[in-house]
N, CA, C and O atoms as a Tripos MOL2 file, in Angstrom:
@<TRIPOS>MOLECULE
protein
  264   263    66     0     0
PROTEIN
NO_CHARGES

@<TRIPOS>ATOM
      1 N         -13.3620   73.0410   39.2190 N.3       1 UNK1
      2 CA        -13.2030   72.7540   37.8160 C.3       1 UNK1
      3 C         -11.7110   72.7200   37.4960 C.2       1 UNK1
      4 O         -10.9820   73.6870   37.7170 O.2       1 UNK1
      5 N         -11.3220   71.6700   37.0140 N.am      2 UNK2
      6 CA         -9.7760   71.3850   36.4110 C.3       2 UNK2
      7 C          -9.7780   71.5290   35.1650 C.2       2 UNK2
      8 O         -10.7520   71.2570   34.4630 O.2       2 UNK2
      9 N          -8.6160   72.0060   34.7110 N.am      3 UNK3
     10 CA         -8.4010   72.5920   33.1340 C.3       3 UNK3
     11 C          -6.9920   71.9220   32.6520 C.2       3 UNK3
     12 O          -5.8710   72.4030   32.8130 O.2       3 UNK3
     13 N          -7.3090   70.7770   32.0650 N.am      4 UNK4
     14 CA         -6.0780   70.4840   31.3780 C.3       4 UNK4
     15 C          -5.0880   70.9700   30.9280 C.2       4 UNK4
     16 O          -5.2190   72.0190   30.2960 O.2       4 UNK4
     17 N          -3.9990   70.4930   31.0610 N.am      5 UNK5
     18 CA         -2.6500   71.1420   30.6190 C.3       5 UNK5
     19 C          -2.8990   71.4960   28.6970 C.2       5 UNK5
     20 O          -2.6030   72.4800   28.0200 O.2       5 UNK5
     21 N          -3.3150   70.6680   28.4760 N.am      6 UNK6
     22 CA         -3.2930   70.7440   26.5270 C.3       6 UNK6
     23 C          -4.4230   71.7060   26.3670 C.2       6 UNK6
     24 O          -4.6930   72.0810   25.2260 O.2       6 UNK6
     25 N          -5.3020   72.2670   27.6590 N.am      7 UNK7
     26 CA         -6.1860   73.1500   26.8590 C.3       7 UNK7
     27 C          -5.4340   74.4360   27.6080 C.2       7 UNK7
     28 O          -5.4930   75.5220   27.0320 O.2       7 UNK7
     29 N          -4.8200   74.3500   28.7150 N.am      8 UNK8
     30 CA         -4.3410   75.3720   28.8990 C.3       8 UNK8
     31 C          -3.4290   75.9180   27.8430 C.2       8 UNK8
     32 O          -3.8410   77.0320   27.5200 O.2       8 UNK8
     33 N          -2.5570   75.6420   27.3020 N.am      9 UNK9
     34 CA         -1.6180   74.9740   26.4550 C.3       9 UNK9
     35 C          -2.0800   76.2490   25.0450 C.2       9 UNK9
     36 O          -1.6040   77.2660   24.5420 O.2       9 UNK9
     37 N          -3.5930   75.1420   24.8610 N.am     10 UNK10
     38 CA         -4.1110   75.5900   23.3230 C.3      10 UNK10
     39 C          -4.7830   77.6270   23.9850 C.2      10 UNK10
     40 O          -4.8710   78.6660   23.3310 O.2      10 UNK10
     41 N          -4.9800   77.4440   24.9260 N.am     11 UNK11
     42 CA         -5.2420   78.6930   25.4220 C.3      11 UNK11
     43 C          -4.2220   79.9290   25.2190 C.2      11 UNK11
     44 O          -4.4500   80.9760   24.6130 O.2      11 UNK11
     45 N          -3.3250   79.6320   25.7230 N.am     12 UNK12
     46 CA         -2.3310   80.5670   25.5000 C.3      12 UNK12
     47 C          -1.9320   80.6000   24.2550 C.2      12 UNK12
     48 O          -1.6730   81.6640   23.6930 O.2      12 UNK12
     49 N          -1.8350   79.4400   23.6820 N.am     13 UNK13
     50 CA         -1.3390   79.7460   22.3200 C.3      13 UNK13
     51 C          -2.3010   80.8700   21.2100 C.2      13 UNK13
     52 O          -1.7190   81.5250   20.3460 O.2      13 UNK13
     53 N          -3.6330   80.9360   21.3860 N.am     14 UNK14
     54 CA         -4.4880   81.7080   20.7510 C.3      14 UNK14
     55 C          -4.5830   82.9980   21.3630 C.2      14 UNK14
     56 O          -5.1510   83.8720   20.7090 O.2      14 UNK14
     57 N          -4.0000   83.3650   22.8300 N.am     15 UNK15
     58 CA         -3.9120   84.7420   23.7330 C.3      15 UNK15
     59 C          -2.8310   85.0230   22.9300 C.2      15 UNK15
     60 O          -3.1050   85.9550   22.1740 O.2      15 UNK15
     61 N          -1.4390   84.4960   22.7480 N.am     16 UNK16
     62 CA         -0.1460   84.9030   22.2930 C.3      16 UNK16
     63 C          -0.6000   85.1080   20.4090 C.2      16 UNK16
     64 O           0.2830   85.7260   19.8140 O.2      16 UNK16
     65 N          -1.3150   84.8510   19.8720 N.am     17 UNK17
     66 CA         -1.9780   84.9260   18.4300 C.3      17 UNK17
     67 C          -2.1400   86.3630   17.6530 C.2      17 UNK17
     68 O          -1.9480   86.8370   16.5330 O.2      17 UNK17
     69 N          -2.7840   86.9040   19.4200 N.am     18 UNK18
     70 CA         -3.8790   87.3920   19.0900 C.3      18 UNK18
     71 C          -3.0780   88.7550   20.2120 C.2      18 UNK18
     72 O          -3.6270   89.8160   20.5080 O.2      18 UNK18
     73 N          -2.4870   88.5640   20.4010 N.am     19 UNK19
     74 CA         -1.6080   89.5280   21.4220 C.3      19 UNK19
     75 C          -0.3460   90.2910   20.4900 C.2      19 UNK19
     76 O          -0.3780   91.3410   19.8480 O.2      19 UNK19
     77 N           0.8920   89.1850   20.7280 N.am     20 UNK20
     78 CA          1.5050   89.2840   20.0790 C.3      20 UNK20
     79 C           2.3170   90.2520   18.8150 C.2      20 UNK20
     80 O           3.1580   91.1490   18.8440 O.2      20 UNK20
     81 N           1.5670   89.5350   17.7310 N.am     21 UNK21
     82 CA          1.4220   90.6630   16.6350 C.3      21 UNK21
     83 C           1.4890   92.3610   16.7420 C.2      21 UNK21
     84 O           2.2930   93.2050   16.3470 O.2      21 UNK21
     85 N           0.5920   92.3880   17.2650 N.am     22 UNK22
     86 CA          0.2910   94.3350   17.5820 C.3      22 UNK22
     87 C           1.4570   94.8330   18.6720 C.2      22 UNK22
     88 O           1.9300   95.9670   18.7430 O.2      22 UNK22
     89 N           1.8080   93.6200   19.5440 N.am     23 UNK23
     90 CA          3.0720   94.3540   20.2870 C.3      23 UNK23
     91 C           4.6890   94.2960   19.0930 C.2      23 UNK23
     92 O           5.4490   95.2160   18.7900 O.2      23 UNK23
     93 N           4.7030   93.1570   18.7730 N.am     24 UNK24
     94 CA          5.8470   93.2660   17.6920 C.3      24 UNK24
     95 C           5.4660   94.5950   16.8020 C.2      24 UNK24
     96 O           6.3840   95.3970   16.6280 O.2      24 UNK24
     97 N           4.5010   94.8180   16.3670 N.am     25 UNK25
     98 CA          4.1110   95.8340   15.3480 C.3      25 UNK25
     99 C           4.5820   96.9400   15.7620 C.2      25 UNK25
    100 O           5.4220   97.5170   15.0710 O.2      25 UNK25
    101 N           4.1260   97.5180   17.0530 N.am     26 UNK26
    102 CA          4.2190   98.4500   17.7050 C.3      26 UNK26
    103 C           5.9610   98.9590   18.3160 C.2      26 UNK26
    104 O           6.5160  100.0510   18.4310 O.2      26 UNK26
    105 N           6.2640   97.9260   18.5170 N.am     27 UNK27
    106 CA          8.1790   97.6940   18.5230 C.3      27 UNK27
    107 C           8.6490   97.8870   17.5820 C.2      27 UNK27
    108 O           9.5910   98.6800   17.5640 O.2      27 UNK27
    109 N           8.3380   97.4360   16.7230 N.am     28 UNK28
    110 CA          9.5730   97.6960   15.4320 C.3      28 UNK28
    111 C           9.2100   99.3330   14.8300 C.2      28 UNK28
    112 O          10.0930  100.1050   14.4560 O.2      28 UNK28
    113 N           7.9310   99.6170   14.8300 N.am     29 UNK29
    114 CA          7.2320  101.3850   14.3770 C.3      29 UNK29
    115 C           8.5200  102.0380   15.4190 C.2      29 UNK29
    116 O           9.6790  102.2530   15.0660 O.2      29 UNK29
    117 N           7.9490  102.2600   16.7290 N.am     30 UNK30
    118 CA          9.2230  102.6960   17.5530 C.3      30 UNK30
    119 C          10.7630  102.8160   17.0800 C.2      30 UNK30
    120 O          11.3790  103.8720   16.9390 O.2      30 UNK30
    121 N          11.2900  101.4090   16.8510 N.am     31 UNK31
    122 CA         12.7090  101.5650   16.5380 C.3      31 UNK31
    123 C          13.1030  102.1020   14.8360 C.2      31 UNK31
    124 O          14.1490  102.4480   14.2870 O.2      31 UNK31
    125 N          11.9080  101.9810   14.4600 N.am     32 UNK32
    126 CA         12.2580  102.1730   12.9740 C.3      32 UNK32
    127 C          12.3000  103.7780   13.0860 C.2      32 UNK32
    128 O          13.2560  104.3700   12.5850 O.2      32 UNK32
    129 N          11.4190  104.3900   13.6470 N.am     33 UNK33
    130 CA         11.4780  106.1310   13.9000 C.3      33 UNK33
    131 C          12.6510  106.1340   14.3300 C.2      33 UNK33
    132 O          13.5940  106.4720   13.6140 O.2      33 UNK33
    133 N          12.7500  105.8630   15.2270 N.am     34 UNK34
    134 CA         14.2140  106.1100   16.4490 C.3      34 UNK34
    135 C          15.3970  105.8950   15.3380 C.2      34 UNK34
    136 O          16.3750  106.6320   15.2120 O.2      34 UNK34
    137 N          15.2000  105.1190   14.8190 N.am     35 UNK35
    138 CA         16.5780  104.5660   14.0510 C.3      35 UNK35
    139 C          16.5360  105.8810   12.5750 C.2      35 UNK35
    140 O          17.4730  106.3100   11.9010 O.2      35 UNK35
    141 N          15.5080  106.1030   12.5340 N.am     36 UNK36
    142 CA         15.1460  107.2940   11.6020 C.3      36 UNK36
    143 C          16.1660  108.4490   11.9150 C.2      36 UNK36
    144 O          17.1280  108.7360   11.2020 O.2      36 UNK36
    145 N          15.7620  109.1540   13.2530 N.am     37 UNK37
    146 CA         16.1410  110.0090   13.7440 C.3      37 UNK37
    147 C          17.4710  109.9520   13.9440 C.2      37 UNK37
    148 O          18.1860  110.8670   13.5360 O.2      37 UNK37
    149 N          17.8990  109.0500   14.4910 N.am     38 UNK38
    150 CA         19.5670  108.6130   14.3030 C.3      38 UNK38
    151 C          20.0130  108.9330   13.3200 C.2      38 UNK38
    152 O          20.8000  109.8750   13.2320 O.2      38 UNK38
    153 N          19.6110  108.2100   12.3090 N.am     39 UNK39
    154 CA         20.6020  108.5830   11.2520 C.3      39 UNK39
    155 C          20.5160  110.1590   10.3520 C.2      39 UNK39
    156 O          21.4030  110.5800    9.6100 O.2      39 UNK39
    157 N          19.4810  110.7030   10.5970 N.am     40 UNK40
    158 CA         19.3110  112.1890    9.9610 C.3      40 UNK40
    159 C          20.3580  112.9580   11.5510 C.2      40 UNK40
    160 O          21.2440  113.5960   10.9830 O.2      40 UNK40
    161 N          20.4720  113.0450   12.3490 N.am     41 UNK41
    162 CA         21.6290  113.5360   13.2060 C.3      41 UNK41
    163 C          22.7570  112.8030   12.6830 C.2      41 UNK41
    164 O          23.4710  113.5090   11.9700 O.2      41 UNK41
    165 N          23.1140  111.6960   12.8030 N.am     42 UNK42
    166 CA         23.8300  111.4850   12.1770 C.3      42 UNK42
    167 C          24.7720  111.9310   10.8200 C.2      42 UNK42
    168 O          25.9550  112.2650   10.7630 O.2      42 UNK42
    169 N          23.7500  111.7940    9.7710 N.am     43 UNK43
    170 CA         23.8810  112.6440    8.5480 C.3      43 UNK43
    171 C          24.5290  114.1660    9.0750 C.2      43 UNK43
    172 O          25.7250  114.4180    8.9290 O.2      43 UNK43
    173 N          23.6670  115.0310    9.6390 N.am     44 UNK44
    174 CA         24.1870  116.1760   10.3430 C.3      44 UNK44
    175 C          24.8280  116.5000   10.4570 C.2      44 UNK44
    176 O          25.1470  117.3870    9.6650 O.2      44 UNK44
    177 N          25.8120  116.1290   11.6440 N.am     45 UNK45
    178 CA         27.1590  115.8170   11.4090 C.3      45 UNK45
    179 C          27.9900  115.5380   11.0980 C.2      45 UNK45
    180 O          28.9230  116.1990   11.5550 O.2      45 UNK45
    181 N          28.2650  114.7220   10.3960 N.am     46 UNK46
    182 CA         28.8890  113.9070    9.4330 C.3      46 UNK46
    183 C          29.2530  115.3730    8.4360 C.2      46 UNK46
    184 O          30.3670  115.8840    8.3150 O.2      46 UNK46
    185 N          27.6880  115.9400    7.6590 N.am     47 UNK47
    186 CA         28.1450  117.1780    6.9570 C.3      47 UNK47
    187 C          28.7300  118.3730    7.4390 C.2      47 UNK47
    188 O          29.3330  119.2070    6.7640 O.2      47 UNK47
    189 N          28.4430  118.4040    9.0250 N.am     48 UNK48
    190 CA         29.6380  119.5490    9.8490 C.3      48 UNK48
    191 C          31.0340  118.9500   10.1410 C.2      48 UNK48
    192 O          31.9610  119.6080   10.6130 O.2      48 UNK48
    193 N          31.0780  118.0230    9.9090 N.am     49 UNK49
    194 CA         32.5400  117.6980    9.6360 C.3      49 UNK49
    195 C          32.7560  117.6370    8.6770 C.2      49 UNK49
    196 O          33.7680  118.3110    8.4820 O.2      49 UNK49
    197 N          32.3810  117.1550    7.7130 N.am     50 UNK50
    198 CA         32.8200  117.3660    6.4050 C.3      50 UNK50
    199 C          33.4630  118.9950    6.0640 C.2      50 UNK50
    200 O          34.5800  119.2380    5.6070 O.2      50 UNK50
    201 N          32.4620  119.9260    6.4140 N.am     51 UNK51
    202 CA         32.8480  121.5590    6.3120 C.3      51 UNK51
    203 C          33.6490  121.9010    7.5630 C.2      51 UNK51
    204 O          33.8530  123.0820    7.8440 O.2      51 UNK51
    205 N          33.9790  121.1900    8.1080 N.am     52 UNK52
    206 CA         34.8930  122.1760    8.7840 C.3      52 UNK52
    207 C          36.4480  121.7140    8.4420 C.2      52 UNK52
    208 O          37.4290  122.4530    8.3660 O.2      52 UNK52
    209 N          36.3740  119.8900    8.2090 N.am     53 UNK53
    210 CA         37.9260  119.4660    7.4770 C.3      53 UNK53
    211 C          37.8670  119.9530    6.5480 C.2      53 UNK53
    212 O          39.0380  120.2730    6.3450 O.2      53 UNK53
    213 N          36.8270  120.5660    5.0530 N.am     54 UNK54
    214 CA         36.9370  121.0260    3.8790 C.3      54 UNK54
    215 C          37.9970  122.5820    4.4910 C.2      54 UNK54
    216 O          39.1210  122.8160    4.0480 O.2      54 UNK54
    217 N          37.4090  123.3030    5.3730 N.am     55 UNK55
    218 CA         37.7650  124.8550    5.2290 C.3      55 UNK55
    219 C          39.3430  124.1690    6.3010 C.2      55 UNK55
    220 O          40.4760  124.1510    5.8190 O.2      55 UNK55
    221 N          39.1080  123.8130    7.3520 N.am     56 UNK56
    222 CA         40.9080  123.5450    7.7140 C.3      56 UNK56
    223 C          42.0990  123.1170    6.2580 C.2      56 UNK56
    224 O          43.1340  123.7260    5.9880 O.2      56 UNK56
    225 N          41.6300  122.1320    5.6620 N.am     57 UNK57
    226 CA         42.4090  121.8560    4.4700 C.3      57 UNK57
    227 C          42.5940  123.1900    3.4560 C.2      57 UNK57
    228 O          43.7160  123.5790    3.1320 O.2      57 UNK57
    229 N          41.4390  123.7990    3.0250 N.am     58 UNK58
    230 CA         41.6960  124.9830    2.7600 C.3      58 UNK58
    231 C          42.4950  126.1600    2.8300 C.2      58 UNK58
    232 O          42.9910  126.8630    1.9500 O.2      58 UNK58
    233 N          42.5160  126.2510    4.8070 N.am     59 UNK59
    234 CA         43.3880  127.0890    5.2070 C.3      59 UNK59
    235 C          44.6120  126.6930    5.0260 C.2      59 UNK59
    236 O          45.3770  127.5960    4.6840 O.2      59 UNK59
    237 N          45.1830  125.3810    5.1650 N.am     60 UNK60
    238 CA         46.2090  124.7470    5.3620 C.3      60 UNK60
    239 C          47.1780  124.9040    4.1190 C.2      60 UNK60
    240 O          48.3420  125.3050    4.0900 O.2      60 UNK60
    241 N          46.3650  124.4770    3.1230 N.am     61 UNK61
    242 CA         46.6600  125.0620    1.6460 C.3      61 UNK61
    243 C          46.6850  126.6860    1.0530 C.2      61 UNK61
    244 O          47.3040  127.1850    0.1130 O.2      61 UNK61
    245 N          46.0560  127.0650    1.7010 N.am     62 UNK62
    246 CA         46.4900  129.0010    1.2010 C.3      62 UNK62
    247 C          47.7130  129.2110    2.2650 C.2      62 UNK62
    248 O          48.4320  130.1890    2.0550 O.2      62 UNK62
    249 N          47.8960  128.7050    2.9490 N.am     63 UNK63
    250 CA         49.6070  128.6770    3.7150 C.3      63 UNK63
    251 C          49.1190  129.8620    5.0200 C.2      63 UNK63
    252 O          49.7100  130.9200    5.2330 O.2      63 UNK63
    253 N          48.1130  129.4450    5.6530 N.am     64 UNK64
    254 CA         48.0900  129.6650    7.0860 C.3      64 UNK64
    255 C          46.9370  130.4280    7.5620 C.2      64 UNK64
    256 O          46.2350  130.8230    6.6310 O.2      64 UNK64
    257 N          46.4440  130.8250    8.9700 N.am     65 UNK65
    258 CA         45.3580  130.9990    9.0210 C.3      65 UNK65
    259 C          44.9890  132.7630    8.4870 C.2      65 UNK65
    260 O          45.6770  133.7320    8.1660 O.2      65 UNK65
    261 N          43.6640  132.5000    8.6100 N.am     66 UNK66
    262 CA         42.9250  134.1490    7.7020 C.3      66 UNK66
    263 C          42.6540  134.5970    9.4520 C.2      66 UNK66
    264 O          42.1390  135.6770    9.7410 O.2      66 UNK66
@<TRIPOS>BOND
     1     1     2 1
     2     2     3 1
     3     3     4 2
     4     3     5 am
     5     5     6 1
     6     6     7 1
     7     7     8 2
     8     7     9 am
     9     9    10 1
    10    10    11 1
    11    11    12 2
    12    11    13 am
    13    13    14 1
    14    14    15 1
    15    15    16 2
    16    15    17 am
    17    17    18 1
    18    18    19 1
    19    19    20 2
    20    19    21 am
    21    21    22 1
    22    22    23 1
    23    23    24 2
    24    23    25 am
    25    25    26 1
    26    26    27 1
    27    27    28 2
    28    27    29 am
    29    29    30 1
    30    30    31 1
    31    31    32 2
    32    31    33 am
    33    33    34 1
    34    34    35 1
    35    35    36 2
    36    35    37 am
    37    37    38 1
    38    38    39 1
    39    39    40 2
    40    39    41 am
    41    41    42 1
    42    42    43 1
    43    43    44 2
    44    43    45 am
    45    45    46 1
    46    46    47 1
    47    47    48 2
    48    47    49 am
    49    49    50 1
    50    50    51 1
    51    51    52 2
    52    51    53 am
    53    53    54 1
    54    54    55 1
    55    55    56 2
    56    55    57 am
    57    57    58 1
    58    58    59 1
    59    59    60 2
    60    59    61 am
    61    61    62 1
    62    62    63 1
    63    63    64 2
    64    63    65 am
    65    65    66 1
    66    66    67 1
    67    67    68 2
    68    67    69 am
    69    69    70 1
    70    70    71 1
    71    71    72 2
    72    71    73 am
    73    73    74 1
    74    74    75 1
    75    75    76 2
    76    75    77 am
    77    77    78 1
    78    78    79 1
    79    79    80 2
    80    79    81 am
    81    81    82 1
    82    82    83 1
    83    83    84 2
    84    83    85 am
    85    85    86 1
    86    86    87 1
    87    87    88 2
    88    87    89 am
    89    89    90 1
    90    90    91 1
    91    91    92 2
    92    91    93 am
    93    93    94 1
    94    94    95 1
    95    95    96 2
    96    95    97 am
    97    97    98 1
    98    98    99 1
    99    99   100 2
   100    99   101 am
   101   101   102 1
   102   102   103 1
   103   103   104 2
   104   103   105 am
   105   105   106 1
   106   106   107 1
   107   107   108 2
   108   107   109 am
   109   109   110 1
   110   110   111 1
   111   111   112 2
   112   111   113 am
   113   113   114 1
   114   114   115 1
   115   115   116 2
   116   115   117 am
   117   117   118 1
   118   118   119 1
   119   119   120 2
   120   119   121 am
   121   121   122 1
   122   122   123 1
   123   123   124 2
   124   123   125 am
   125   125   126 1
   126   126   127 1
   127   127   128 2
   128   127   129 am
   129   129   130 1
   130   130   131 1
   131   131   132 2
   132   131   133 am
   133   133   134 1
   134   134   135 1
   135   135   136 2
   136   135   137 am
   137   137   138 1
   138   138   139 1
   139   139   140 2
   140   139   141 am
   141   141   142 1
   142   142   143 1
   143   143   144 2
   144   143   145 am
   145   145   146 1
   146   146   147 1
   147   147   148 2
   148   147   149 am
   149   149   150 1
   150   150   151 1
   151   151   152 2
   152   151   153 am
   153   153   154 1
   154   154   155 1
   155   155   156 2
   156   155   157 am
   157   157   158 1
   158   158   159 1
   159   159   160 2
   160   159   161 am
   161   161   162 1
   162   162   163 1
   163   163   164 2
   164   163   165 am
   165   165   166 1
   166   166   167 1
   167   167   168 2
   168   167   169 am
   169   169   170 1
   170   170   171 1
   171   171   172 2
   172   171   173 am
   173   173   174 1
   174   174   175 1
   175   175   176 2
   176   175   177 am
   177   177   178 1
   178   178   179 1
   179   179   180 2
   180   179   181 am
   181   181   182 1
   182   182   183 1
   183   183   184 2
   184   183   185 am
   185   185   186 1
   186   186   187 1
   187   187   188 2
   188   187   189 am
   189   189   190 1
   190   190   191 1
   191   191   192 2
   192   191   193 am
   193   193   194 1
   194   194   195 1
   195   195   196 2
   196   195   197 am
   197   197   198 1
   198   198   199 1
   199   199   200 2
   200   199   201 am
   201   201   202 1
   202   202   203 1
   203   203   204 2
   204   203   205 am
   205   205   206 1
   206   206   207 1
   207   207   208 2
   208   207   209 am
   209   209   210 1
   210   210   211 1
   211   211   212 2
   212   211   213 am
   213   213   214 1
   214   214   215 1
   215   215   216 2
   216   215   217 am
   217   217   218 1
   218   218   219 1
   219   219   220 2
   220   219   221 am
   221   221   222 1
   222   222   223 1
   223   223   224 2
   224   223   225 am
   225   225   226 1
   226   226   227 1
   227   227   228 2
   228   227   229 am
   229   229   230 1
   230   230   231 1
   231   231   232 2
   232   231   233 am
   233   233   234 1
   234   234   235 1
   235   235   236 2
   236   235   237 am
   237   237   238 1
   238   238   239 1
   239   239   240 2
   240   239   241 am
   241   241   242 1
   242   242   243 1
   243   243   244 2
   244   243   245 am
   245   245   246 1
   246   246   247 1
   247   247   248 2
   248   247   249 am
   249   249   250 1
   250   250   251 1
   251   251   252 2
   252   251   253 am
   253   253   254 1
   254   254   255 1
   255   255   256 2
   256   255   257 am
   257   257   258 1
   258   258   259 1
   259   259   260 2
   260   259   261 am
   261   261   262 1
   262   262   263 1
   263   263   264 2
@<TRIPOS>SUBSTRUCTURE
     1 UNK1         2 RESIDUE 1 A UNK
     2 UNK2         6 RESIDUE 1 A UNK
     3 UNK3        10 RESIDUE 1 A UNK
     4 UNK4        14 RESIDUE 1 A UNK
     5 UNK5        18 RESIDUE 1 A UNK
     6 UNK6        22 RESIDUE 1 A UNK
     7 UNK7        26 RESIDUE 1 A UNK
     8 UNK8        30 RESIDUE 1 A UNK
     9 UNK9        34 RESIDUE 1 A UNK
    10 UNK10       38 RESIDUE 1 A UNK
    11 UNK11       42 RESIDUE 1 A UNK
    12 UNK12       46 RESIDUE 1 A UNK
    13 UNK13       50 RESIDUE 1 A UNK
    14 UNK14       54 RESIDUE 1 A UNK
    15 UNK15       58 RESIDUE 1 A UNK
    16 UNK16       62 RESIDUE 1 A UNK
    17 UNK17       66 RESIDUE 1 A UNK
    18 UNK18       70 RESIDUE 1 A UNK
    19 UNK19       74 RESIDUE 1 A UNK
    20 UNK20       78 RESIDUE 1 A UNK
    21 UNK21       82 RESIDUE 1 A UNK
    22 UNK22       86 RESIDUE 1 A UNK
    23 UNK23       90 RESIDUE 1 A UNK
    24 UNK24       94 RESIDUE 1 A UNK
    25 UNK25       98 RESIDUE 1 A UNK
    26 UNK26      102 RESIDUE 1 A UNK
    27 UNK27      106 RESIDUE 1 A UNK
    28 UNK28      110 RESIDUE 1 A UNK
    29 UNK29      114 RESIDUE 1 A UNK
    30 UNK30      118 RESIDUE 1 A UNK
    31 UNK31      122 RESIDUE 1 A UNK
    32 UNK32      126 RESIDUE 1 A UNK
    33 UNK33      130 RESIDUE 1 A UNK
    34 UNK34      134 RESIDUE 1 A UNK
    35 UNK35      138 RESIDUE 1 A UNK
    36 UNK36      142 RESIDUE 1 A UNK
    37 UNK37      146 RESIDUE 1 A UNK
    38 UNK38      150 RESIDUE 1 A UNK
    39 UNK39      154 RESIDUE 1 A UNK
    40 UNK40      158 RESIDUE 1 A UNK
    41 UNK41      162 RESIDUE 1 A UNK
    42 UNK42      166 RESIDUE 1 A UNK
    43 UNK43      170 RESIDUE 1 A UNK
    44 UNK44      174 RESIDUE 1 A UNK
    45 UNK45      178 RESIDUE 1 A UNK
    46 UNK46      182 RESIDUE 1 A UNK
    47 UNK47      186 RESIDUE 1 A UNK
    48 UNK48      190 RESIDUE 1 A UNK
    49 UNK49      194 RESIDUE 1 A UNK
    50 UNK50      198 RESIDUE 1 A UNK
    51 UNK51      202 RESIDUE 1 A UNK
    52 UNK52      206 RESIDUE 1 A UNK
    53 UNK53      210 RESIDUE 1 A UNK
    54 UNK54      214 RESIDUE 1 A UNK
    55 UNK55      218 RESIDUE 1 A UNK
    56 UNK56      222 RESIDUE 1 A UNK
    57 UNK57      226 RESIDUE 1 A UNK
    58 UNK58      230 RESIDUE 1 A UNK
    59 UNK59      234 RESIDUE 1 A UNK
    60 UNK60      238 RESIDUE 1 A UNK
    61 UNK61      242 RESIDUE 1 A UNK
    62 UNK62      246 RESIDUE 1 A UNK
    63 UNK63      250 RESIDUE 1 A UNK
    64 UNK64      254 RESIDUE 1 A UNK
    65 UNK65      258 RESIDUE 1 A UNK
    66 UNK66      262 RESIDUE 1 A UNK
């Protein structure tokens, strides 16, 4: 039995339909957490630096260390 190229064709195109979708879905859930998590560490730090240049400037300004 031979299977034409245009039905092979229309074949895949309804496997990739029907496939597809739920893997993109499933990719972007992933990076969107991940990218979640990034940026709350992110954030994190960002506020431990913030407090530790706040208290150096501090010290720097009462004219030397405690």
């Amino acid at each position: 039995m031979t299977v034409s190229s245009t039905a092979l064709f229309i074949l895949m195109l309804a496997l990739a339909a029907v496939v597809v979708p739920p893997a993109v879905s499933g990719v972007t859930t992933w990076w969107s957490e991940r990218l979640r998590r990034w940026n709350g560490s992110l954030r994190d730090a960002q506020a431990r630096f913030a407090a530790q240049a706040r208290e150096a400037l501090r010290r720097f300004l009462d004219g030397g260390s405690r």
